[in-house]
C-alpha positions as a LaTeX table, in Angstrom:
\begin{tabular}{lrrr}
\hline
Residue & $x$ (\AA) & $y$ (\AA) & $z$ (\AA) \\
\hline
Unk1 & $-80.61$ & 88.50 & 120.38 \\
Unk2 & $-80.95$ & 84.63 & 119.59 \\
Unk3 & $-79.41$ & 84.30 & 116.07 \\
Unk4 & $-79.67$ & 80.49 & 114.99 \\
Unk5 & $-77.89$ & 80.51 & 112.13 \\
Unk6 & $-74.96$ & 81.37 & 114.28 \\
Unk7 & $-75.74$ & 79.27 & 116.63 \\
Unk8 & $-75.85$ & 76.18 & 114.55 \\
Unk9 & $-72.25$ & 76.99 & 112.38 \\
Unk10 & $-70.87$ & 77.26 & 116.33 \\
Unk11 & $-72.23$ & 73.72 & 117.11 \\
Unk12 & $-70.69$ & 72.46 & 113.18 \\
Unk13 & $-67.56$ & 74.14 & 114.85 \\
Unk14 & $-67.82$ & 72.31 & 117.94 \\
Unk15 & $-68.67$ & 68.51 & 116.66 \\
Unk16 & $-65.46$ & 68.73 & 114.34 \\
Unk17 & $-62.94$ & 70.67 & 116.06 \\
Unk18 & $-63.60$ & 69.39 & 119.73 \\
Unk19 & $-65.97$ & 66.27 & 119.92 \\
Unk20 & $-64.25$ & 64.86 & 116.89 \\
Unk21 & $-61.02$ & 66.64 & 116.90 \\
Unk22 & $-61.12$ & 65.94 & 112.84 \\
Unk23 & $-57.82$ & 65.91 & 111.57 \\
Unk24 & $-56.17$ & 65.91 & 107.64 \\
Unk25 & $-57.36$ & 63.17 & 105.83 \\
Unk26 & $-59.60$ & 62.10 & 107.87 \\
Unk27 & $-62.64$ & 60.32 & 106.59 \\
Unk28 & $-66.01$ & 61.54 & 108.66 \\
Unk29 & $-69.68$ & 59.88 & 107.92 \\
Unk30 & $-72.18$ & 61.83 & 109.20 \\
Unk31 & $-75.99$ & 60.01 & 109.13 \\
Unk32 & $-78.75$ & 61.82 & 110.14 \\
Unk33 & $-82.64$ & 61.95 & 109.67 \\
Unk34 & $-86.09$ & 64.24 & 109.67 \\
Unk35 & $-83.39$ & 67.56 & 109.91 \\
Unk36 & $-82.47$ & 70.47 & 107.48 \\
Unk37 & $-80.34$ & 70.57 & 105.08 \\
Unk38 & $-78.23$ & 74.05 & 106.57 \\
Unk39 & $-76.63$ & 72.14 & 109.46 \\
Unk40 & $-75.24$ & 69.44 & 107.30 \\
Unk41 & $-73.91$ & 71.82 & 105.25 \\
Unk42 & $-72.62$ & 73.93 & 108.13 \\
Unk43 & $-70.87$ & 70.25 & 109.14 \\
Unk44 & $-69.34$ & 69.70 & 105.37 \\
Unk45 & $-67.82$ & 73.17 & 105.66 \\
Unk46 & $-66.06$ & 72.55 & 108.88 \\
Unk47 & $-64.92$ & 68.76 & 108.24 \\
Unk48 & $-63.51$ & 70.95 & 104.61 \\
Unk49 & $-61.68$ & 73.32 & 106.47 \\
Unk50 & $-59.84$ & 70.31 & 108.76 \\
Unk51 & $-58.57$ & 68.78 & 105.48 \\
Unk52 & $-61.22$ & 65.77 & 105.73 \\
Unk53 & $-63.48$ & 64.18 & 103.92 \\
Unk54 & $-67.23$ & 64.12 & 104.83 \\
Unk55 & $-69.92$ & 61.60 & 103.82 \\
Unk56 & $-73.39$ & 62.72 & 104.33 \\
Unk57 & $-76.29$ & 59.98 & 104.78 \\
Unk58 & $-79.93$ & 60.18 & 105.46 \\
Unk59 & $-82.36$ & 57.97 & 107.00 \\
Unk60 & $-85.50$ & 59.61 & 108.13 \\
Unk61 & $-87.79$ & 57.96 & 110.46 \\
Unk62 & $-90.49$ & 57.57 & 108.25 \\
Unk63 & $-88.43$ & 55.83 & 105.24 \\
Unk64 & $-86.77$ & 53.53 & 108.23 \\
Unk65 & $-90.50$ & 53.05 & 109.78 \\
Unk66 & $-91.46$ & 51.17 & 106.58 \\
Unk67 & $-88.16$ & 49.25 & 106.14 \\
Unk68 & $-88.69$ & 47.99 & 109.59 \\
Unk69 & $-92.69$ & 47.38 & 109.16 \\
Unk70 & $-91.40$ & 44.96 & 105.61 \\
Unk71 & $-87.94$ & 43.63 & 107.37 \\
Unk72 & $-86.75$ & 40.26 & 107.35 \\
Unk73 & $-83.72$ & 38.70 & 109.26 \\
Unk74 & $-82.42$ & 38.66 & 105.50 \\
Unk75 & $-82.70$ & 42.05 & 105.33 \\
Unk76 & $-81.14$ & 43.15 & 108.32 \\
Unk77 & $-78.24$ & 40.86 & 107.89 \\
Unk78 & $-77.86$ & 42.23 & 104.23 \\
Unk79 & $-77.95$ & 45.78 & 105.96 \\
Unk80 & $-74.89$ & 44.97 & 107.94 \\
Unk81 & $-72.96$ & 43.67 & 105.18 \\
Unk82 & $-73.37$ & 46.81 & 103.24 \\
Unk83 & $-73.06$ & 49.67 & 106.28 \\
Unk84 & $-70.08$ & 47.54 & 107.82 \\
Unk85 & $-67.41$ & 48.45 & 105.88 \\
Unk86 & $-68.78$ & 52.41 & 105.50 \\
Unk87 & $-68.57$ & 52.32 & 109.50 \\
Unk88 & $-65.71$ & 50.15 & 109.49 \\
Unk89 & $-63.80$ & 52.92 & 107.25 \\
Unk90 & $-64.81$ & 56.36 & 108.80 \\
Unk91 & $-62.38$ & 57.73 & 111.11 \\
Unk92 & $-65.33$ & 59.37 & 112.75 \\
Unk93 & $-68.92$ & 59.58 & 112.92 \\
Unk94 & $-71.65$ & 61.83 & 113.80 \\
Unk95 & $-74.82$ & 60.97 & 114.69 \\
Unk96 & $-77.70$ & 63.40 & 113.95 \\
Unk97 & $-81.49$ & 62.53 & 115.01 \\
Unk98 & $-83.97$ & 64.32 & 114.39 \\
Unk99 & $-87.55$ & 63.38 & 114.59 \\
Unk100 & $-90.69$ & 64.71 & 113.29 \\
Unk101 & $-93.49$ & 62.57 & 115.29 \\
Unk102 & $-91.30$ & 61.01 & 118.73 \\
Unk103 & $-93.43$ & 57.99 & 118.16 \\
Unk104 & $-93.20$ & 57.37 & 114.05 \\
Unk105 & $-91.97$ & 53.72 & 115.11 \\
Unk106 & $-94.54$ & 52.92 & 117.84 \\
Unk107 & $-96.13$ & 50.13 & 115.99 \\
Unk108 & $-93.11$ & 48.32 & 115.38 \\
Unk109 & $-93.27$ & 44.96 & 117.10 \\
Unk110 & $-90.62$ & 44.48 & 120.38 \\
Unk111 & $-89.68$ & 41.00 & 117.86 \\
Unk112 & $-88.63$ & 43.55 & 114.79 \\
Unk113 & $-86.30$ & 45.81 & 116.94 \\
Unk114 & $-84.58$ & 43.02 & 118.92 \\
Unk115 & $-83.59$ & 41.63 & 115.78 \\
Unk116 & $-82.95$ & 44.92 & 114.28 \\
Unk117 & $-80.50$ & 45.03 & 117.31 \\
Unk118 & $-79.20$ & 42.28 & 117.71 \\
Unk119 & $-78.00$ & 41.50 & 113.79 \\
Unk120 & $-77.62$ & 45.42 & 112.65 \\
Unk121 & $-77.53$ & 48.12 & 115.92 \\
Unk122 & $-74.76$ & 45.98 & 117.75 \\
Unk123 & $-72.79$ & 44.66 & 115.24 \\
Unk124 & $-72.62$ & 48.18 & 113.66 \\
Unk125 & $-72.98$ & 50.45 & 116.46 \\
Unk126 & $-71.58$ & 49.13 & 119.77 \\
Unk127 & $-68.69$ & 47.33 & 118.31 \\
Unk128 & $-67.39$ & 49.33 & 115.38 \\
Unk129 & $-68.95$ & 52.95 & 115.98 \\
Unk130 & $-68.43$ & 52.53 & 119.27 \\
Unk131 & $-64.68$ & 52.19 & 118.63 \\
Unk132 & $-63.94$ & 54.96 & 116.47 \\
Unk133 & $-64.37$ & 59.16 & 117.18 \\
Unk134 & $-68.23$ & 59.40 & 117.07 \\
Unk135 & $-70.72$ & 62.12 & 118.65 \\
Unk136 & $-74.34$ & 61.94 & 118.83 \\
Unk137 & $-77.24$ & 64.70 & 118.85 \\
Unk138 & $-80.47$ & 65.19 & 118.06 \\
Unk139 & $-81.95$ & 68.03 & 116.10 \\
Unk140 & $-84.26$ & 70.82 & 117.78 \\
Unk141 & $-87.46$ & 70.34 & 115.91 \\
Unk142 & $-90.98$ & 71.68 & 116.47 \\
Unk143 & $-92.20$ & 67.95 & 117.61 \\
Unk144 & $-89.04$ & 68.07 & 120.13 \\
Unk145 & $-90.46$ & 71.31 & 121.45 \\
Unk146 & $-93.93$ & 70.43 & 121.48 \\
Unk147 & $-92.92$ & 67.47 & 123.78 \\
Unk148 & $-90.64$ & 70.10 & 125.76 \\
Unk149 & $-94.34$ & 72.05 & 126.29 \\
Unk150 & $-92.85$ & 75.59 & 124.93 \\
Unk151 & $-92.01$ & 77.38 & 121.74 \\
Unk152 & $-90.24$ & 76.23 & 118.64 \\
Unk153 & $-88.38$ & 79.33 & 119.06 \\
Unk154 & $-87.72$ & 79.49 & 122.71 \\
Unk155 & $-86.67$ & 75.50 & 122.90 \\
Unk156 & $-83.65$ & 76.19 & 119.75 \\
Unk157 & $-82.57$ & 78.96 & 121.66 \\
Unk158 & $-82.32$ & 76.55 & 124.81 \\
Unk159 & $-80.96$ & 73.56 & 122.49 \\
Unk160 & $-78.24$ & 75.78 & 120.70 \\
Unk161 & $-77.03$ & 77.34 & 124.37 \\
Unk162 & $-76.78$ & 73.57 & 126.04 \\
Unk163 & $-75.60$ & 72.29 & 123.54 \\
Unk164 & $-72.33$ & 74.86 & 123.28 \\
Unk165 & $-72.10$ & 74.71 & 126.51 \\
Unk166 & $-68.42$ & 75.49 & 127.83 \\
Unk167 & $-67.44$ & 71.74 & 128.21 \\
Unk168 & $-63.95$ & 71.96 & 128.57 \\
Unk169 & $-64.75$ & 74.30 & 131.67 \\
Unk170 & $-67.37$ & 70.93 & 132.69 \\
Unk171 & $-64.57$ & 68.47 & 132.34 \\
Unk172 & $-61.90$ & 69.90 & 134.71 \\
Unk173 & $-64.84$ & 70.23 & 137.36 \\
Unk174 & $-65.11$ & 66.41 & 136.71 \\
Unk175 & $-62.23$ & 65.12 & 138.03 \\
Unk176 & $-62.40$ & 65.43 & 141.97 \\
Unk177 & $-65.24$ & 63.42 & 141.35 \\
Unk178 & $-63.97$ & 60.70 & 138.94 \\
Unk179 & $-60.95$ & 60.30 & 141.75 \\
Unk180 & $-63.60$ & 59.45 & 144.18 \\
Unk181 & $-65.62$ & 57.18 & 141.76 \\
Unk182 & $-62.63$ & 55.11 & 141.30 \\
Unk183 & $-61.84$ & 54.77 & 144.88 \\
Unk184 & $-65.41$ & 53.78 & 146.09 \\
Unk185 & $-66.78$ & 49.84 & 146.40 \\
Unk186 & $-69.93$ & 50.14 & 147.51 \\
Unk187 & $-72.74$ & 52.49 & 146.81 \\
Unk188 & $-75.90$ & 53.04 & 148.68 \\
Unk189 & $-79.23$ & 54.66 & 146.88 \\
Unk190 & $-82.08$ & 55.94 & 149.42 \\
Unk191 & $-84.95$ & 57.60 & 148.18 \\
Unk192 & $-88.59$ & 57.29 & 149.47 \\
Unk193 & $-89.11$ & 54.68 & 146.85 \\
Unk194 & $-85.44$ & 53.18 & 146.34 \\
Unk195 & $-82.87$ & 51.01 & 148.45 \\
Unk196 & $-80.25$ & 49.66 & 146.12 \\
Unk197 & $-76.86$ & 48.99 & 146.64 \\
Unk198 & $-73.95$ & 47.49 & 144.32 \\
Unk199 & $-70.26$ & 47.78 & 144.00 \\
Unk200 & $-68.40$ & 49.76 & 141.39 \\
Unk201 & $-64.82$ & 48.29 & 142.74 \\
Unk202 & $-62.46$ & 48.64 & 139.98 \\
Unk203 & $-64.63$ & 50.23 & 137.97 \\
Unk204 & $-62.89$ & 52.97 & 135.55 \\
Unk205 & $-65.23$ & 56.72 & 135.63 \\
Unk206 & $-65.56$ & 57.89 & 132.42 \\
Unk207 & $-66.02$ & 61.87 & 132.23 \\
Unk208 & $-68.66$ & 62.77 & 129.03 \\
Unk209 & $-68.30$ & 66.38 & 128.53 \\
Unk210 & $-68.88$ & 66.68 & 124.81 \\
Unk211 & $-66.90$ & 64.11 & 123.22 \\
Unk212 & $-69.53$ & 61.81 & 122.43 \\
Unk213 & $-72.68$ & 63.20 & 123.07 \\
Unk214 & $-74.21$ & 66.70 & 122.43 \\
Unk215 & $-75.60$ & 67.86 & 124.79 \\
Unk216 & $-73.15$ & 66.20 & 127.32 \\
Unk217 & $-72.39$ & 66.50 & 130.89 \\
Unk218 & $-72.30$ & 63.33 & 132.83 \\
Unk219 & $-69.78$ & 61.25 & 134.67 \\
Unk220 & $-70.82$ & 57.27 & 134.59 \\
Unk221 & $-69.07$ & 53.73 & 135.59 \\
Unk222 & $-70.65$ & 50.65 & 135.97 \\
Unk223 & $-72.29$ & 48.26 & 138.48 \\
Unk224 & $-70.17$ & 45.22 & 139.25 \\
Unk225 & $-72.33$ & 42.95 & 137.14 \\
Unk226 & $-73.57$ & 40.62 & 140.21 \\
Unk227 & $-73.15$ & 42.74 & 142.84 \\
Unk228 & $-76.80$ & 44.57 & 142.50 \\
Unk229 & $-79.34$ & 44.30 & 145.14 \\
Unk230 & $-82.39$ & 46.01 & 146.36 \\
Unk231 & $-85.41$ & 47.75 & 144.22 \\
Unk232 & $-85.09$ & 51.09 & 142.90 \\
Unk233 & $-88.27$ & 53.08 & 141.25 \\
Unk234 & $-87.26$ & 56.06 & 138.36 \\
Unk235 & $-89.53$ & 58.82 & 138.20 \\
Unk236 & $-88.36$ & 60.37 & 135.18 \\
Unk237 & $-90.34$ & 58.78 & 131.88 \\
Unk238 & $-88.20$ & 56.59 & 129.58 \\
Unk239 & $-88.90$ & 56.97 & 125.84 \\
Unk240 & $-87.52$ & 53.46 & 124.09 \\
Unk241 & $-88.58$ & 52.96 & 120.27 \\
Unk242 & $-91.81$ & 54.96 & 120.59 \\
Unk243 & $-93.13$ & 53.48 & 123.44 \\
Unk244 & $-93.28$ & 55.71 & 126.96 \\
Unk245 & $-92.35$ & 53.92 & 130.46 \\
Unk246 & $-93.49$ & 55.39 & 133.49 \\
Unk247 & $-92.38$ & 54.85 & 137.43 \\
Unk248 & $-90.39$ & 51.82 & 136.35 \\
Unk249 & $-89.49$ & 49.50 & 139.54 \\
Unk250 & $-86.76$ & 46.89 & 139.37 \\
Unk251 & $-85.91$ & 44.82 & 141.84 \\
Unk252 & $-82.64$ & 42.72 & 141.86 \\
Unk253 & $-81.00$ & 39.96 & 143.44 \\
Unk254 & $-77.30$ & 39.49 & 142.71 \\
Unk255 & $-77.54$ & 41.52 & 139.87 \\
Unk256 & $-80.59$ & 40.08 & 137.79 \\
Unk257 & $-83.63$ & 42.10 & 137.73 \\
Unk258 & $-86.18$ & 39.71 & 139.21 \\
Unk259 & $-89.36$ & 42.05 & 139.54 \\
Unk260 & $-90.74$ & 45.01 & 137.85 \\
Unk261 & $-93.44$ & 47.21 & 137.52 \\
Unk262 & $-94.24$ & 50.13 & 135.19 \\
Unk263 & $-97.31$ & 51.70 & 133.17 \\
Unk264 & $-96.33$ & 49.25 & 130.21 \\
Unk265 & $-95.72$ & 45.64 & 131.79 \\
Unk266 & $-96.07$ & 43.88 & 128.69 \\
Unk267 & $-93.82$ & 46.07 & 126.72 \\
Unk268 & $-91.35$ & 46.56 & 129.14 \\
Unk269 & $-91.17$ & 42.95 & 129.83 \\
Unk270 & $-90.29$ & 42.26 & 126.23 \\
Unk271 & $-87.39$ & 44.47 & 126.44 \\
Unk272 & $-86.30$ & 42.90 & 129.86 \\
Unk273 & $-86.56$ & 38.82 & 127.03 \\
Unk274 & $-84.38$ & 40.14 & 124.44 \\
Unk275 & $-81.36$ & 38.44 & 125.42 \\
Unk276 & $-79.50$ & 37.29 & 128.72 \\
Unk277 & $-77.58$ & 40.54 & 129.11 \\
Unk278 & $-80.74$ & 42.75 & 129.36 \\
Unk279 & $-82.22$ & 41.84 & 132.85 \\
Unk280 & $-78.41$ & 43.34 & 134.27 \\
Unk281 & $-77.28$ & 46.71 & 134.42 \\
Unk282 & $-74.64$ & 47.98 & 131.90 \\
Unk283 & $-74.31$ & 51.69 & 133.40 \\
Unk284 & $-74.61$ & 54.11 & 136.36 \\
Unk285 & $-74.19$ & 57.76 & 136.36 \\
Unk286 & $-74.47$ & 61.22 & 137.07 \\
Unk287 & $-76.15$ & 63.83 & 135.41 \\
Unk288 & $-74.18$ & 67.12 & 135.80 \\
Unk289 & $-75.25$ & 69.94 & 132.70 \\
Unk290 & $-76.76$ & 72.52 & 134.91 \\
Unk291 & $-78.46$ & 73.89 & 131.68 \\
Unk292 & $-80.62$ & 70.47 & 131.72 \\
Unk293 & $-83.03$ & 70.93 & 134.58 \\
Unk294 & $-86.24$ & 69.45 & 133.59 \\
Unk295 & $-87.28$ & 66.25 & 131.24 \\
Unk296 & $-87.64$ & 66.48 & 127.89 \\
Unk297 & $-88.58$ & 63.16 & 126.99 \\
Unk298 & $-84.97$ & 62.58 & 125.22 \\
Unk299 & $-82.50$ & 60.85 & 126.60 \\
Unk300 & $-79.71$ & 62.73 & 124.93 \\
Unk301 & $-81.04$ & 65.33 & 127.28 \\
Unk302 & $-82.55$ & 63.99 & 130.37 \\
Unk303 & $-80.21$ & 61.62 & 131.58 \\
Unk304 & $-77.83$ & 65.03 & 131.56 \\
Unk305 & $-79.77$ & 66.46 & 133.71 \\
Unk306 & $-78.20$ & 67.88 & 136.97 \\
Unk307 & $-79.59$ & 66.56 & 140.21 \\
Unk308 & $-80.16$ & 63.23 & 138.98 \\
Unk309 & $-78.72$ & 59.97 & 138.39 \\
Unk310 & $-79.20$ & 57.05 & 136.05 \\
Unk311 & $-78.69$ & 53.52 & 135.67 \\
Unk312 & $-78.77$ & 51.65 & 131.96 \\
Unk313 & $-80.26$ & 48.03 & 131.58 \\
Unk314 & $-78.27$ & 46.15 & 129.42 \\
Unk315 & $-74.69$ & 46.42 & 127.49 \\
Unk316 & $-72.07$ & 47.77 & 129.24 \\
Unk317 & $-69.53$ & 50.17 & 127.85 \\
Unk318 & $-65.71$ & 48.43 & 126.00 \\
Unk319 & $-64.27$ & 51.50 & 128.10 \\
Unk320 & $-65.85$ & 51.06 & 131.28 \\
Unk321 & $-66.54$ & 46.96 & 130.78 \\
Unk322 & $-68.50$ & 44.76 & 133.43 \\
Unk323 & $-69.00$ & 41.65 & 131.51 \\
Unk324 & $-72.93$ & 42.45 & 130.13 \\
Unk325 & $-73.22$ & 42.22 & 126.90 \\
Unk326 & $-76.82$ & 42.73 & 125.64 \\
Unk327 & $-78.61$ & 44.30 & 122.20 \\
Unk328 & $-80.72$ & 46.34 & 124.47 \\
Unk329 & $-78.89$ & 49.93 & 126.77 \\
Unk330 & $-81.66$ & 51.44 & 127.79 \\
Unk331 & $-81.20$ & 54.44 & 130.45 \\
Unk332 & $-83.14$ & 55.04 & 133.06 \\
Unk333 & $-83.54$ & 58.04 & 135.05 \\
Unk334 & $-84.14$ & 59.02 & 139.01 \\
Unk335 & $-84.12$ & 62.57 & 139.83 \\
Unk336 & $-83.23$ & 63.82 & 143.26 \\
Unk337 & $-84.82$ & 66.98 & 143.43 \\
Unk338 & $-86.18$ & 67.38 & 146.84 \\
Unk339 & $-89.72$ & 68.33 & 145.03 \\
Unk340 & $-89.69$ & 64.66 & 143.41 \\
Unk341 & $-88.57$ & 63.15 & 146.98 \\
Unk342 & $-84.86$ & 63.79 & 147.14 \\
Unk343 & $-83.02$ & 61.30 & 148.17 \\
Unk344 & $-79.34$ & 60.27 & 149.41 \\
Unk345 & $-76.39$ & 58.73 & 148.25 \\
Unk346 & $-73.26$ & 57.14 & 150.19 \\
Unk347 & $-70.10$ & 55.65 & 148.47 \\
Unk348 & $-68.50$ & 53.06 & 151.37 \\
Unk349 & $-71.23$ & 54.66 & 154.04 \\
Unk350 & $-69.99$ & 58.09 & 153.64 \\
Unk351 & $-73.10$ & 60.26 & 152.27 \\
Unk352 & $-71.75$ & 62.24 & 149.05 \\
Unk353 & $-74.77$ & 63.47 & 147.80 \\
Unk354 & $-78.25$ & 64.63 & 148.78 \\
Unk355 & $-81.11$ & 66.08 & 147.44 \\
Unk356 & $-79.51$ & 66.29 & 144.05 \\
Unk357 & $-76.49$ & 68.18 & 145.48 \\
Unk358 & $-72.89$ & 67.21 & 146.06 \\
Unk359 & $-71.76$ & 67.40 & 149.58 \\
Unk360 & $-68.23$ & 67.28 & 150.06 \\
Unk361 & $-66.22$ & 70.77 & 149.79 \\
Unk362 & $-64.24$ & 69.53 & 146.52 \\
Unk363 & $-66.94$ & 68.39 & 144.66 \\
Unk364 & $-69.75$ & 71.59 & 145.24 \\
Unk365 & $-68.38$ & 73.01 & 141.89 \\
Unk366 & $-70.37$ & 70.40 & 140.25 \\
Unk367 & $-73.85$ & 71.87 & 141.57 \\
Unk368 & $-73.62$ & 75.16 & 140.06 \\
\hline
\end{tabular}
């Protein structure tokens, strides 16, 4: 029988002793917003037990909804100056998002997040989180399962078994394919809709199997930054600051994204203006958590999901670096499944991967 409260003291267990691997001394912030109180307090007990020191701080969506809504450049800047050296001093930091109503910041105008991200997010997040132990999750809550279309019961028993998944299992099943990702120049994408191809030459393969994100389970690299050609449609939805994206279609010449299409032009075309980095891609991956099978509308979640791949507009990753540097990383998704259209992939004109499955005899493991 499904007992949450065991459950979530597992998870506490899991974010300190393996994602962050929190040691004596060590100083851990933990920020987190529209979730209860029990798994922060599960958290403090477990950070305790290491020997470190925790910092609890709460932002919920509707409190940072009306900062953003009265913001001012002056603000965010003054934002930055005050969370910097918190960030800057935390030996690690864990992420917790909950969310009451998935689209609390929908009328926030495209203008108040790009500066939100381009004087606080990056500054903050990409260049000094991003440096340091951190792990990110979001909370099970009932507006998380009402998106998910079942139970608030049935989708925490789902979140709670993903989420402890048996990673360190995940990331030994990883490397035959990392190997190969590091080998490969050129890949090919064929779907129905899609015919893109790029080079990943050089490229480092960063496994994710619980170390920064929870749920976790993908493998990703990046694009050579101008080597990206061809138009590729997603047909997984994208979620990005309360606003849904539909059937997005890029098309790119030498790496720029130089037509698109989607449900939400306008929108989408203010994400593709907020800086010269975010009309290049930053990111492609595999999904590979065989526990993630459908969408949920979060991309903590979907772009985990076995049988599908994903490419990220925008920043690239300091550990796996192509050059883009952007205030936008936005994920998007392209599932294989044969119901959705399948589709193939070939690394130097050898096909790897098909309908969502792994082909080759040493990398099978990875479709179970």
């Amino acid at each position: 029988m499904f007992n949450k409260f065991d459950y979530e003291k597992k998870l506490a267990n899991k974010l300190i002793t393996y994602s962050c691997k929190v040691q004596k001394g060590e100083k851990v912030l933990i920020t987190y917003s529209d979730c209860p109180d029990s798994i922060i307090e599960h958290l403090i007990e477990e950070i305790t037990l290491c020997g470190g020191i925790p910092l609890p701080f709460r932002l919920d969506k509707t409190i940072k909804r009306r900062l953003l809504l009265n913001s001012t450049t002056e603000w965010f800047e003054y934002y930055r100056q005050i969370v910097e050296p918190i960030m800057s001093s935390a030996d690690a930091v864990i992420l917790i998002g909950g969310s009451h109503n998935d689209f609390e910041l929908s009328d926030i105008s495209a203008n108040t997040f790009a500066e939100y991200s381009k004087l606080y997010v990056e500054p903050i997040h990409f260049k000094i989180r991003c440096s340091k132990k951190w792990v990110l999750l979001r909370y099970p809550t009932p507006s998380f399962a009402q998106s998910s279309g079942i139970s608030s019961e049935s989708f925490e028993e789902f979140f709670y078994k993903v989420c402890t998944l048996d990673y360190e299992s995940l990331d030994k099943k990883m490397n035959n394919l990392k190997e190969l990702m590091e080998k490969t120049d050129k890949v090919h994408i064929v779907t129905p809709t899609t015919d893109l191809t790029f080079s990943i030459k050089d490229m480092p393969a960063i496994k994710c199997s619980g170390q920064c994100n929870i749920p976790d389970g993908e493998i990703y690299t990046a694009p050579v930054k101008n080597s990206v050609n061809g138009t590729i449609v997603f047909n997984v939805p994208a979620i990005d600051n309360g606003s849904e994206f539909n059937n997005i279609s890029l098309t790119f010449e030498n790496g720029k994204i130089i037509d698109f299409n989607c449900n939400n032009n306008e929108a989408f075309e203010e994400i593709l203006n907020t800086d010269s980095g975010s009309r290049y891609l930053g990111e492609f991956a595999f999904g590979l958590n065989p526990y993630c099978t459908e969408p949920k509308k979060d991309i903590l979640f979907d772009e985990k999901m076995i049988s599908s791949i994903h490419l990220a507009i925008g920043s690239s990753y300091e550990d796996c670096f192509n050059g883009n540097i952007s205030a936008v990383h936005l994920d998007l998704i392209q599932s294989h499944k044969e119901n959705l259209g399948g589709g193939k992939i070939y690394f130097d004109g050898a096909l790897i991967y098909e309908n969502g499955k792994f082909i080759y005899p040493n990398l099978v493991d990875l479709n179970q």
